[in-house]
N, C-alpha and C positions, 0 to 999 in steps of 0.2 A: 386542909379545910378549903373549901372549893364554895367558892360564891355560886345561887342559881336563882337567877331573877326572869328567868326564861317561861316560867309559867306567869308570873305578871305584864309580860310584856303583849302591845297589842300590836296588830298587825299592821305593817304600814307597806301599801303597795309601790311606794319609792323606793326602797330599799332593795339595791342588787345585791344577785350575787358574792360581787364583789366585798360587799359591805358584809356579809352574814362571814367571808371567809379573814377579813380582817378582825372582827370581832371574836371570832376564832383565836385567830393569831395570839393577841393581844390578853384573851380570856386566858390561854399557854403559859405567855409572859408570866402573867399577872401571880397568878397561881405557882409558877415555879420559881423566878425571883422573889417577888414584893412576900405571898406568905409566908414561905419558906423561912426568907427574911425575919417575920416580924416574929414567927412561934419562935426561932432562937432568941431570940431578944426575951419573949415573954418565958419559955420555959428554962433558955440557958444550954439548949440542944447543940 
């Protein structure tokens, strides 16, 4: 299950690079630890 809040989001001309590629990063994490994580817990996988 993969979070996608990316079409709500609005544009902000401060935001580097930088930042678009941590949120990356961290979107990875998220999705491969923390959900993974929690559908075991809920289904017992």
């Amino acid at each position: 299950m993969a979070l996608d809040f990316d079409s709500a989001r609005l544009t902000n001309s401060y935001l580097t690079s930088e930042h678009e590629e941590w949120r990356t990063l961290l979107r990875r994490f998220f999705d491969r630890e923390i959900m993974r994580d929690l559908a075991s817990r809920q289904y017992g996988v």
